[in-house]
N, C-alpha and C positions, 0 to 999 in steps of 0.2 A: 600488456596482454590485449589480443583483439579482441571486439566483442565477441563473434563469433566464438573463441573461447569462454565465456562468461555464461552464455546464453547456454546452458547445454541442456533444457527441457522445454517445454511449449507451454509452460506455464511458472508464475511469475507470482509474487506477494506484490499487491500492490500497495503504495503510503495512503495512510491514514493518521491525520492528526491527532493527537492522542492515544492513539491504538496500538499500531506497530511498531511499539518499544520492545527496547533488548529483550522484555520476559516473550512478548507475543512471537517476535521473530527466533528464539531458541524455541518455543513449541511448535512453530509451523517445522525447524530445524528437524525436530527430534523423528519429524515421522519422513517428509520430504529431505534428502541430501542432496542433492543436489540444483534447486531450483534458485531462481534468482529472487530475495528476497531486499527489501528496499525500508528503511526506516520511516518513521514519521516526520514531518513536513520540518528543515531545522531552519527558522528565521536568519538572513545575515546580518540584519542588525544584530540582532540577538545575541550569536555566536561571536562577532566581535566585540562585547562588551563583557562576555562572561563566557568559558568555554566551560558547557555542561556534560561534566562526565557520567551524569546517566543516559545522555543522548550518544554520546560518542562510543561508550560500551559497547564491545564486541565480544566473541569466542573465536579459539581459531580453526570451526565447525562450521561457521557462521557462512562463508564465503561460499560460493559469491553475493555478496553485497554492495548494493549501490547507496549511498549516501543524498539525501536528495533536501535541496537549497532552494529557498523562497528570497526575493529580494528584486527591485527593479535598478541596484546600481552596479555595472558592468566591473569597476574596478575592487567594490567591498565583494560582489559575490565570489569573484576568481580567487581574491586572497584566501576567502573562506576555504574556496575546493582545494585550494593549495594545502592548506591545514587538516583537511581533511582526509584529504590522498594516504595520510597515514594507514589510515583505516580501512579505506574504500578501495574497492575493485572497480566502483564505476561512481562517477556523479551523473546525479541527475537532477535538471533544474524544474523546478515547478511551475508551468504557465496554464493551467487548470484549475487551482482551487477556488470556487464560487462564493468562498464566505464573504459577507458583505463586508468584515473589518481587514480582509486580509485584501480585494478589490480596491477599497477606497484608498489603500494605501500604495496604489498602481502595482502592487503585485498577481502573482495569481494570474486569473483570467485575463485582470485586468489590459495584461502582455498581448495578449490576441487584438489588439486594439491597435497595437503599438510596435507592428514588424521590424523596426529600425534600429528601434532598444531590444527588445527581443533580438536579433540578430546580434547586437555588440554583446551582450551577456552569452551570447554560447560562445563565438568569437572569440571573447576576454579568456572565459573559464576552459578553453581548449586548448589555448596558446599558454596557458599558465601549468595544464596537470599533464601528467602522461599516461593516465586511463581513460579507458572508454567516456562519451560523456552525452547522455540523455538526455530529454524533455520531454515532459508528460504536460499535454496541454487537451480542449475538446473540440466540439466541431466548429465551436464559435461562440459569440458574446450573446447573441440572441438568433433568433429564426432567421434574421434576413440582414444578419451577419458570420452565415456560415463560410468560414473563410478557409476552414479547414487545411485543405487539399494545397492553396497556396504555400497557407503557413509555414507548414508540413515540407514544402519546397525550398525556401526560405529557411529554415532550420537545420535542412540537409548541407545547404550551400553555404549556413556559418561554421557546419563541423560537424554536428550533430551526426553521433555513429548511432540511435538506435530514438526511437520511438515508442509511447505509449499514449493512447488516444481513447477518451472516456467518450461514449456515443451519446454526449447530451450535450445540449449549450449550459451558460452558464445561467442564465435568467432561467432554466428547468430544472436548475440543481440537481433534486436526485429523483423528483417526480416524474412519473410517467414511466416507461419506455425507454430504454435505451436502442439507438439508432445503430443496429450491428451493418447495416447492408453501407451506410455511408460512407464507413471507414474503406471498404473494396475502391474508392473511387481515391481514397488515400495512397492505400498501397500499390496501387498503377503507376501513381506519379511518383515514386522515389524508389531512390536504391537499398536505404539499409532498410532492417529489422523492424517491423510494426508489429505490436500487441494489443490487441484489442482489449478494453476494458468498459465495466458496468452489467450490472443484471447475473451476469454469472453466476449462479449457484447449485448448482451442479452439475453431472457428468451430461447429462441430457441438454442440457442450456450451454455447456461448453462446445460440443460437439455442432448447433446450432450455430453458435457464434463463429467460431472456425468457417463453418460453411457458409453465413452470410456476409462473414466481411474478408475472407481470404486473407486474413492475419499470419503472422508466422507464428503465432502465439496468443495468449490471454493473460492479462493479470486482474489478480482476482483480490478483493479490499473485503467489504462489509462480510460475506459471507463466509470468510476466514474466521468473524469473530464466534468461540461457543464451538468450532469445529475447527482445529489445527489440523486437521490429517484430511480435509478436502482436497488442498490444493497436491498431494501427494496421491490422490484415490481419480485423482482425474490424471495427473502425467500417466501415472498407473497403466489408465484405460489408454490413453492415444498411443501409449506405448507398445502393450498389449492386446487392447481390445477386452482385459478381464477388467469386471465389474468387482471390485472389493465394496466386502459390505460397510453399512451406516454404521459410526460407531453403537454400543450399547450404552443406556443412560448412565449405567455402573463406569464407564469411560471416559464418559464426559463429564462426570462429579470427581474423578480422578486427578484429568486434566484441569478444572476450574482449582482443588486444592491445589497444584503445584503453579498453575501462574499465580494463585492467592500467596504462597509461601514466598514463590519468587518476587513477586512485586513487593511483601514483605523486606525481603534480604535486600533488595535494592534501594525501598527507599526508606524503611521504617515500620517500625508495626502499626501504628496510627496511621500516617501517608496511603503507605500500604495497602491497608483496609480499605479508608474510603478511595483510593483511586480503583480498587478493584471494584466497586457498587455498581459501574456502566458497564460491568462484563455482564453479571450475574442473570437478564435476562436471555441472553443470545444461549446461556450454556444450560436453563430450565425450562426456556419455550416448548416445551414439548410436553411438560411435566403436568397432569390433572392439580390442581390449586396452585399454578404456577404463582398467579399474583399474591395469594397470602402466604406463600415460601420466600420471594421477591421483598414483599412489604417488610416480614424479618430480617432476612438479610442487610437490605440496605440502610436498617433504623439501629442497628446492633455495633459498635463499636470493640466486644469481647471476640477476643480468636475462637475458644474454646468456644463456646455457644452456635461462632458460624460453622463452627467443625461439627460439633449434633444437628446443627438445622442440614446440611449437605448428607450428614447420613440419616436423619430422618428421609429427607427425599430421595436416597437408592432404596430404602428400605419402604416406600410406598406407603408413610404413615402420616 
């Protein structure tokens, strides 16, 4: 399948480590149908040493989905997309992540450094699958290594059918500002598909972003989390131009108990529990005594209990 098939909205789930597992991407699923949504970040060492079926989980709702690969060795990461292709509508290889463990270990960002390996790993992983195949990298390693635009050229010219481009170096990680106007000087210089990504958070900041960086698109990470029906309330709009409204709190404690359940059914009721505790701020930030509803939540290892403490807080008590 082309990308141009794949892509059929202007707005995109982007990966997040930890985050956009199978329960987060069937809820962004359940509101948005058709957008391109993308999993969490899957190591190739990793994936070669143990093939984790909570990572590889899909639905056949799910699609389009891109599968997205961290690794700086051109010949482990291809076999991976091979194995993966199962699954996947598109790979997409990772040269953007700033973590310092994931850096040191010349992945990541650290790729931006290294246009030559970077080149052989799209190269590898394109001559190996027969889907579309990404990279999500940013503007550069630091200030006065924004190499962006080259990259970005370089990437096109190993294969690379589609782009996504976070507007911050990696030495700024997620501080500050992201840089929507830099990516325009990206998208001049190549042929495929550019999506702009960072800051994004909603209809007003998409709209923005769109017009400073003349993206084909946006994909949208942190502000997904606590809001699964954003990134379907902004295709919404660019489609229509109608404003759908913010969910209601009674909504959003709905959708918190079904990733709670789901992340349950997937990995256990212990697991389960504590991997949902990083959610629970993004889904009661709004709530008056957010931190002593918060501070419950995340100290409580009993289901029942978080299920009064969630309807205590629709019920404003």
């Amino acid at each position: 399948m082309e990308v141009s098939q794949l892509i059929k909205t202007k707005v995109s789930l982007a990966p997040m480590a930890g985050i956009t597992d199978y329960v987060l991407r069937s809820l962004v699923r359940k509101y948005s149908k058709d957008s391109l949504i993308t999993t969490e970040m899957i190591s190739s060492e990793a994936l070669t040493q143990v093939k984790d079926t909570t990572i590889t989980k899909r639905d056949n709702n799910h699609s389009p989905i891109s599968y997205q690969l961290s690794g700086h060795k051109p010949e482990m990461i291809a076999n991976c997309a091979k194995y993966l292709e199962q699954f996947a509508d598109m790979i997409d290889i990772n040269m953007g992540c700033p973590v310092g463990k994931v850096v040191r270990g010349n992945d990541g960002c650290a790729l931006m450094r290294n246009h030559s390996l970077a080149y052989d790993i799209v190269k590898a992983v394109k001559e190996r699958v027969s889907i579309p195949v990404s990279v999500k990298f940013r503007l550069g390693y630091t200030e006065s290594e924004m190499n962006y635009v080259e990259f970005g050229e370089w990437m096109q010219e190993a294969g690379a059918d589609f782009i996504t481009i976070h507007g911050r170096t990696r030495n700024r990680m997620y501080s500050g500002s992201a840089d929507w106007t830099k990516i325009s000087e990206l998208k001049k210089s190549v042929d495929i598909p550019v999506f702009a990504n960072g800051d994004v958070t909603s209809i007003e900041a998409a709209e923005k972003c769109l017009e400073q960086s003349n993206a084909d698109g946006i994909a949208i990470g942190r502000a997904t989390i606590g809001d699964a029906s954003l990134i379907y309330r902004i295709e919404h709009f660019l489609a229509t131009g109608e404003r759908l409204r913010v969910p209601e709190l009674e909504e959003k404690i709905e959708d918190l108990k079904q990733h709670l359940n789901e992340e349950i059914a997937l990995r256990g009721e212990k697991t389960g529990i504590k991997f949902v505790r990083k959610f629970y701020p993004f889904y009661i930030n709004s709530v008056k005594n957010a931190a002593k509803y918060r501070s419950r939540l995340v100290t409580t290892e009993d289901y029942n209990e978080i299920m009064k403490i969630l309807d205590c807080i629709c019920a404003g008590e």
